[in-house]
LUMVEXPA-884905 format. One record per residue (C-alpha): residue number from 1; x negated, y, z negated. Coordinates in nm, 2 decimals, decimal comma. Example, Ala and Ser with C-alpha at 12.3 -4.5 7.8 and 13.67 -1.06 7.14 Angstrom:
<sites>
[1; [-1,23; -0,45; -0,78]];
[2; [-1,37; -0,11; -0,71]];
</sites>
This chain:
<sites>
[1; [-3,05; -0,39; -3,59]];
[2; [-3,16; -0,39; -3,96]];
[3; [-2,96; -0,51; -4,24]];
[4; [-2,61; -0,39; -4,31]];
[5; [-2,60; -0,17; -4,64]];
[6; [-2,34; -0,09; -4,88]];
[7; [-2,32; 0,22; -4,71]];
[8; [-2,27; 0,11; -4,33]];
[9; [-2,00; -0,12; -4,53]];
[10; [-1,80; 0,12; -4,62]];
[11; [-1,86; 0,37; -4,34]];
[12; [-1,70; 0,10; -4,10]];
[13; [-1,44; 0,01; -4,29]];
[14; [-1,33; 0,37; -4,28]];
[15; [-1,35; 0,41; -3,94]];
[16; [-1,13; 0,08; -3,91]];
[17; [-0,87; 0,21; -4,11]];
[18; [-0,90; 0,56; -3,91]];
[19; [-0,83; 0,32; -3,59]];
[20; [-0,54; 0,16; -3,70]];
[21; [-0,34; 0,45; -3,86]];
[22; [-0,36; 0,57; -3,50]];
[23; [-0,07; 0,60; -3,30]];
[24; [-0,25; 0,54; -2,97]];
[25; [-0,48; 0,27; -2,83]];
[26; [-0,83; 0,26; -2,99]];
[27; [-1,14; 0,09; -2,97]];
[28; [-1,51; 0,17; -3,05]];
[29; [-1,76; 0,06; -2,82]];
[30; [-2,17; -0,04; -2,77]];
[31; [-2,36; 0,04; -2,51]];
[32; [-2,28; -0,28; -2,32]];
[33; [-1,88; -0,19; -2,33]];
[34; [-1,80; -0,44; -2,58]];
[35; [-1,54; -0,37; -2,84]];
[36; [-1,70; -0,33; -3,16]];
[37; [-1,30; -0,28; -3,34]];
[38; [-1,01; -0,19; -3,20]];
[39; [-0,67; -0,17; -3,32]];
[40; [-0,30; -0,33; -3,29]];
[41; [-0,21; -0,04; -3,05]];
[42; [-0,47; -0,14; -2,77]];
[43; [-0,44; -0,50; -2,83]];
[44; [-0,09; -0,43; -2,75]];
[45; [-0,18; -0,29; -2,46]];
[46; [-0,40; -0,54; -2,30]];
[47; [-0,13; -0,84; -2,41]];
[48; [-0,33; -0,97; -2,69]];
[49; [-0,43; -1,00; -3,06]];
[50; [-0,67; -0,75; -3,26]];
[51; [-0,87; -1,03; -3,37]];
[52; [-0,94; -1,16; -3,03]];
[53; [-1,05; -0,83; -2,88]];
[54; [-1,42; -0,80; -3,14]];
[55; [-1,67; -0,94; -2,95]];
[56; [-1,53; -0,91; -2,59]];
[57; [-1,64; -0,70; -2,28]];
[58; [-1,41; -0,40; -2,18]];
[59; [-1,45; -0,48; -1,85]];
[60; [-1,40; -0,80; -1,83]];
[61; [-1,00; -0,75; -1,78]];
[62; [-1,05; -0,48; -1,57]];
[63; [-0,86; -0,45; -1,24]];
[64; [-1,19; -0,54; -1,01]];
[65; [-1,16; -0,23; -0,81]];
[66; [-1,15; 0,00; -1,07]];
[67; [-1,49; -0,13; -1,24]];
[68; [-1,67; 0,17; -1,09]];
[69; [-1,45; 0,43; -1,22]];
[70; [-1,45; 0,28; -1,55]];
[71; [-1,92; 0,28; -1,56]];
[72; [-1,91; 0,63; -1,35]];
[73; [-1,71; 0,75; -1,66]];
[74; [-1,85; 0,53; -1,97]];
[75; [-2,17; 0,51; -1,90]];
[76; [-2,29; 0,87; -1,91]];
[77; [-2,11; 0,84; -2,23]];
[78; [-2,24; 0,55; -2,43]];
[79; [-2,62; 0,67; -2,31]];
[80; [-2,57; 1,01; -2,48]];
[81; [-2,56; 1,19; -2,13]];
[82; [-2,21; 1,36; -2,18]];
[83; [-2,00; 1,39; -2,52]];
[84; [-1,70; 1,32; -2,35]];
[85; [-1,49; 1,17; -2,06]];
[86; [-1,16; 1,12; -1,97]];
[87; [-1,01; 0,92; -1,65]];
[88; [-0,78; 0,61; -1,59]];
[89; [-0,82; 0,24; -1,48]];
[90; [-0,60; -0,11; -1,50]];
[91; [-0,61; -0,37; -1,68]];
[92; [-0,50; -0,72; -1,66]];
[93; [-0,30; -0,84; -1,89]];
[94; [-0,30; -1,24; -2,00]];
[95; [0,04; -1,22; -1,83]];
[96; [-0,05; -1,13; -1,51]];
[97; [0,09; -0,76; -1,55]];
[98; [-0,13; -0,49; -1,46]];
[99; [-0,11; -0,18; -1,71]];
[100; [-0,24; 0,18; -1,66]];
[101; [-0,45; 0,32; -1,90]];
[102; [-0,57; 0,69; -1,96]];
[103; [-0,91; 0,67; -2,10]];
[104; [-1,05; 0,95; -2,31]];
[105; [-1,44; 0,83; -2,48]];
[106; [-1,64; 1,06; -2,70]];
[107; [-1,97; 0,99; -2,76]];
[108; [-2,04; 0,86; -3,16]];
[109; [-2,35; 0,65; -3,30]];
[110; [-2,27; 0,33; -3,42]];
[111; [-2,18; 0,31; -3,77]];
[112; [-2,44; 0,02; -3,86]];
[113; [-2,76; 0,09; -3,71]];
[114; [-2,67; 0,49; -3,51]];
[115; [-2,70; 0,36; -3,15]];
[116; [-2,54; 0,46; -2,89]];
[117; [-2,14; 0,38; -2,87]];
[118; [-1,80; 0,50; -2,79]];
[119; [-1,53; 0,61; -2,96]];
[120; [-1,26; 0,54; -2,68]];
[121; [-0,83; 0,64; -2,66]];
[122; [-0,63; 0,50; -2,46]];
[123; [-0,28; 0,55; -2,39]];
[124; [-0,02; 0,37; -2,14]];
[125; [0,08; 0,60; -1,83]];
[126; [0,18; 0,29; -1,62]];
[127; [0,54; 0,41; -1,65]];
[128; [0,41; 0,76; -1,48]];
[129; [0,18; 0,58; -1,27]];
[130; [0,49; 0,35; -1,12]];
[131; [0,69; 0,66; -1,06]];
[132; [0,43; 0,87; -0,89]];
[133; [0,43; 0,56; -0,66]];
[134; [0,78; 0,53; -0,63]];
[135; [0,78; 0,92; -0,54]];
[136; [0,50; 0,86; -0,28]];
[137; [0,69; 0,55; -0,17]];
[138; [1,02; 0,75; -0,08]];
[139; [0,84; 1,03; 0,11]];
[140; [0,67; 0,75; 0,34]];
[141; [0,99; 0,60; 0,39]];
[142; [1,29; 0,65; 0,60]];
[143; [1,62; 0,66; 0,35]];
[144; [1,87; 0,53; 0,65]];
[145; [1,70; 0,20; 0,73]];
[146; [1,44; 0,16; 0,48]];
[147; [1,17; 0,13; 0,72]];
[148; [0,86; 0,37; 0,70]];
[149; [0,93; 0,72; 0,85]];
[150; [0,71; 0,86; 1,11]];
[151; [0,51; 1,02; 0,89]];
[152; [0,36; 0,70; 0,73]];
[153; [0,38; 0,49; 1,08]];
[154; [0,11; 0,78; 1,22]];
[155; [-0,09; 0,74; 0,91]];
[156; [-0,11; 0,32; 0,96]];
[157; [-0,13; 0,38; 1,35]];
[158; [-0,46; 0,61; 1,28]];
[159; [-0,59; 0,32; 1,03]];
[160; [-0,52; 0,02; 1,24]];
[161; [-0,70; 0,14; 1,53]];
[162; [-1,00; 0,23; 1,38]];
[163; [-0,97; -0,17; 1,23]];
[164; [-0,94; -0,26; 1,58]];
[165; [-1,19; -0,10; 1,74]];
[166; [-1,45; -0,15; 1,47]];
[167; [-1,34; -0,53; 1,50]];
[168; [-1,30; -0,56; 1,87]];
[169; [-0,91; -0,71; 1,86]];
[170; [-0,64; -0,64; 2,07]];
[171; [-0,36; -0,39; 1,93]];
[172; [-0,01; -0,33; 2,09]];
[173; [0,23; -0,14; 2,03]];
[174; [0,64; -0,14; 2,09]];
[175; [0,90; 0,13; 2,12]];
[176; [1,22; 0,09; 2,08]];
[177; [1,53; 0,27; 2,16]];
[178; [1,93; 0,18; 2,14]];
[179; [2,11; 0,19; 2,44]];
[180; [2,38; 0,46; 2,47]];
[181; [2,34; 0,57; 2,09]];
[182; [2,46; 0,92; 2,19]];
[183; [2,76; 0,77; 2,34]];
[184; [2,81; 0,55; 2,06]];
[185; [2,80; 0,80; 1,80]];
[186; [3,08; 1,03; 1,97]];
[187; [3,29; 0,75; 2,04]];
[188; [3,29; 0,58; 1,67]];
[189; [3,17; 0,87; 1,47]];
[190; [2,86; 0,89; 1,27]];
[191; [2,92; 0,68; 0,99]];
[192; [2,93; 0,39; 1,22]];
[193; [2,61; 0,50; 1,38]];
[194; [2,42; 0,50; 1,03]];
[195; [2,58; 0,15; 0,99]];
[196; [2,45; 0,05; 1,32]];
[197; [2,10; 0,20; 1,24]];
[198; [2,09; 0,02; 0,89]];
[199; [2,16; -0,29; 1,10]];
[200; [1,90; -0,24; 1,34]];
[201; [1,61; -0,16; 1,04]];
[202; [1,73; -0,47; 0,86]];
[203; [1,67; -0,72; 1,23]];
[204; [1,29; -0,55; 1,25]];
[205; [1,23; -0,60; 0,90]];
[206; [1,37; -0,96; 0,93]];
[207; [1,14; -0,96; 1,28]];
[208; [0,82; -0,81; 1,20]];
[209; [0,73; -1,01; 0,85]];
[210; [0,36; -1,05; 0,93]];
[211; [0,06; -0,82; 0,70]];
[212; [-0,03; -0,74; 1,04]];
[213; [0,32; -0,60; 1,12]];
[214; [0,42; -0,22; 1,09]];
[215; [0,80; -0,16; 1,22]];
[216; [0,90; 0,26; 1,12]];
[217; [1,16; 0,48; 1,24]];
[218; [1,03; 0,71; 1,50]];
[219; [1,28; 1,00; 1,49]];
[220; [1,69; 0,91; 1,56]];
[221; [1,76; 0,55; 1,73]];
[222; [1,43; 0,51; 1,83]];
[223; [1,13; 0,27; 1,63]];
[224; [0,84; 0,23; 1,67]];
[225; [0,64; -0,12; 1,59]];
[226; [0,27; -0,17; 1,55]];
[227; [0,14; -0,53; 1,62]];
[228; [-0,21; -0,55; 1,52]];
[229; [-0,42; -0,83; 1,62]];
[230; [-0,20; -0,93; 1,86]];
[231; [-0,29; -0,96; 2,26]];
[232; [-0,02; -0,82; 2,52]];
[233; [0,14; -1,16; 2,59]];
[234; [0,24; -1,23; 2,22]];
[235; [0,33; -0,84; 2,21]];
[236; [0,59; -0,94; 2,52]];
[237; [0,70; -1,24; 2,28]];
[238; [0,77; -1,03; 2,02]];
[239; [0,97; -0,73; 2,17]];
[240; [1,23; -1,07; 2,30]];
[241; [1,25; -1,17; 1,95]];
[242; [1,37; -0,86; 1,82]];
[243; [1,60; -0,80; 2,21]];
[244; [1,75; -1,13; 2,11]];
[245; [1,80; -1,09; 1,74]];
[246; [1,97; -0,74; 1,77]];
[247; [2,18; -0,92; 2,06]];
[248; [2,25; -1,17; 1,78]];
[249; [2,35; -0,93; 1,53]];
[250; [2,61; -0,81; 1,76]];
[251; [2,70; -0,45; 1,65]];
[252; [3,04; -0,42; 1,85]];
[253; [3,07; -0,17; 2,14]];
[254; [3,40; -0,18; 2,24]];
[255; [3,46; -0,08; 2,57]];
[256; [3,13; -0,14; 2,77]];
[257; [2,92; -0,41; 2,89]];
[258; [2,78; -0,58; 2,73]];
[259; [3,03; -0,53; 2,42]];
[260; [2,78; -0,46; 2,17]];
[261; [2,46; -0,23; 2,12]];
[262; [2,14; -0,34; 2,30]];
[263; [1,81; -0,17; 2,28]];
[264; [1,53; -0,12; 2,58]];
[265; [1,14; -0,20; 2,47]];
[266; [0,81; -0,03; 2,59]];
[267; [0,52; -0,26; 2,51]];
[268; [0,18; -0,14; 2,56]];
[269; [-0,18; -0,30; 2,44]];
[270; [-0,52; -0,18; 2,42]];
[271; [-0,89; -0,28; 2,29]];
[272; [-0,98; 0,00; 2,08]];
[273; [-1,36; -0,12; 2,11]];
[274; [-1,35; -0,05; 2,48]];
[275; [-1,22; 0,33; 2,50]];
[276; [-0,97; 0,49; 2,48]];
[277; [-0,73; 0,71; 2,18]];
[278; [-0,44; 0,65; 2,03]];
[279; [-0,26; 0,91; 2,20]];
[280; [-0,34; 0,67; 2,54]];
[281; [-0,12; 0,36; 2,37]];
[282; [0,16; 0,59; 2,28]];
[283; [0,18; 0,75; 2,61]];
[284; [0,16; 0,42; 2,77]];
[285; [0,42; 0,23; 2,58]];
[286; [0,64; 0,55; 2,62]];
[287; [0,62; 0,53; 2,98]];
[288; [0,70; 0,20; 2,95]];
[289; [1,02; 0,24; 2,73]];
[290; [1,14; 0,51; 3,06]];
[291; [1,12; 0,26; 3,31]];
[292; [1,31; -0,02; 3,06]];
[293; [1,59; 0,25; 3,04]];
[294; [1,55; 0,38; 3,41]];
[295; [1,60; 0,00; 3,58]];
[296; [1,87; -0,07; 3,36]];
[297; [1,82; -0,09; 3,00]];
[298; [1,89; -0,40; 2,70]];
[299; [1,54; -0,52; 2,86]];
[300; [1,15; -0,48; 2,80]];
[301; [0,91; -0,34; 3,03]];
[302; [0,52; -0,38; 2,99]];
[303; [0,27; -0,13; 3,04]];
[304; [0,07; -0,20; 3,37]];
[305; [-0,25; -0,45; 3,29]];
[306; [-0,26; -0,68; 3,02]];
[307; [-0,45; -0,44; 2,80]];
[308; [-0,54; -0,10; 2,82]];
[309; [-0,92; 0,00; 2,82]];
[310; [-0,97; -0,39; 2,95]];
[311; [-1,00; -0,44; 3,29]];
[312; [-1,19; -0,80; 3,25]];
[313; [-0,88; -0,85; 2,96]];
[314; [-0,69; -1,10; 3,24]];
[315; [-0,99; -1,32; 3,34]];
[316; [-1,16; -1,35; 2,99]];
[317; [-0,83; -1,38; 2,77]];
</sites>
């Protein structure tokens, strides 16, 4: 870099006062990504003073997962490649907040020596961002009980057997259905039956806490819970938890017995890594749920075999 003239003086004081009479985030940039200036508005942004930003690396408070986005975009940029890109990336703030950013570089020489840099704009759109995700939240989720709808529960299903099988660990699944909901609806009307289906999604969200867990709302009073990692004896532990919980919850039913609502359980496993589809899970865990409600119901029945696909699955454990 040769010496700084009168003339590069002035140029860059110019383009710092064009920065900060801006009314969004701004920040030039060298070729390594580090801010060159920036103004109050971006420091703002990133939870921190102007005169700290100089000096620093852009992507050094970068969300980690969004570094490649950000040198797919920039970098073509700052070498001259393209004149201009736009995209959007998170940053952490100081706080521990994470803020959206829309990015939108141009590519400008340096106003000291004419190498290559950026002239970057950013502007917040976490407040779009969190609504977009909101909005994709609600359509993945049931409204009644708050679980996920089926919709999302065949997305995870998809997803955690292809975990399973590329992992070679067990996966189970459980259906669920209330005893004489029909019934129960005619009889106390349908307001009680939402109340007695918010009931039931608040026990499996209360049940089925684990990262590994996946409890939706298959379609009317029946639910559907996927247990990954988790071999056909614990899957048999955990359908009694959530027989006993409901039990516990006691949603009355006047005028049978027992006097309150009890739900039958299919449980089914299988080891994706040995065979098999999803379809073959679901089909056996539905057959399952039948003979729960056809020898008597508020009870779990298992699918035959300790894990489908797994015919060792007994004598190895």
């Amino acid at each position: 870099m040769g010496p700084d003239t009168h003339e590069d003086r002035v140029e860059t004081r110019q383009l710092r006062y064009v920065l900060s009479a801006l009314a969004v985030g701004a920040a030039l940039l060298d070729s390594e990504f580090r801010y060159v200036m920036a103004n109050p508005r971006l420091a703002g942004f990133l939870g921190m003073d102007a005169a700290e930003i100089a000096g620093q690396v852009a992507t050094a408070a970068l969300v980690g997962e969004d570094a490649p986005t950000w040198e797919r975009h920039m970098a073509p940029v700052v070498e001259g490649l393209v004149e201009a890109s736009h995209f959007e990336v998170r940053f952490e703030r100081p706080v521990g907040q994470v803020t959206w950013l829309s990015v939108s570089a141009s590519a400008i020489p340096h106003p000291v020596d004419s190498s290559p840099a950026a002239l970057a704009l950013f502007s917040d759109v976490t407040a779009a961002r969190d609504a977009e995700n909101a909005m994709a939240d609600m359509a993945r989720r049931d409204l009644l009980t708050g679980l996920a709808n089926r919709n999302a529960f065949e997305e995870r299903f998809a997803l955690e057997w292809r975990r399973a099988r590329r992992n070679g660990l067990p996966l189970s699944l459980l259906l669920a259905d209330l005893d004489h909901f029909k019934g129960f609806n005619d009889t106390f009307g349908h307001q009680a039956g939402d109340r007695c289906l918010r009931t039931v999604g608040r026990t499996l969200a209360y049940c089925f806490q684990r990262a590994t867990d996946f409890a939706a709302r298959w379609g009317g009073e029946e639910f559907a819970i996927l247990l990954a990692e988790t071999d056909a004896a614990h899957a048999a532990d955990a359908a009694e938890h959530l027989r006993r919980r409901l039990a516990q919850a006691a949603v009355p039913r006047p005028g049978s017995t027992p006097s309150y609502v009890t739900v039958s359980i299919g449980a089914a496993t299988a080891r994706p890594g040995q065979g098999g589809a999803p379809r073959d899970l679901l089909s056996a865990a539905d057959a399952a749920l039948y003979e729960a409600k056809s020898s008597g119901r508020d009870r779990i029945c298992q699918a035959p075999g300790a894990s489908l696909g797994s015919a060792s699955d007994d004598a190895t454990g």
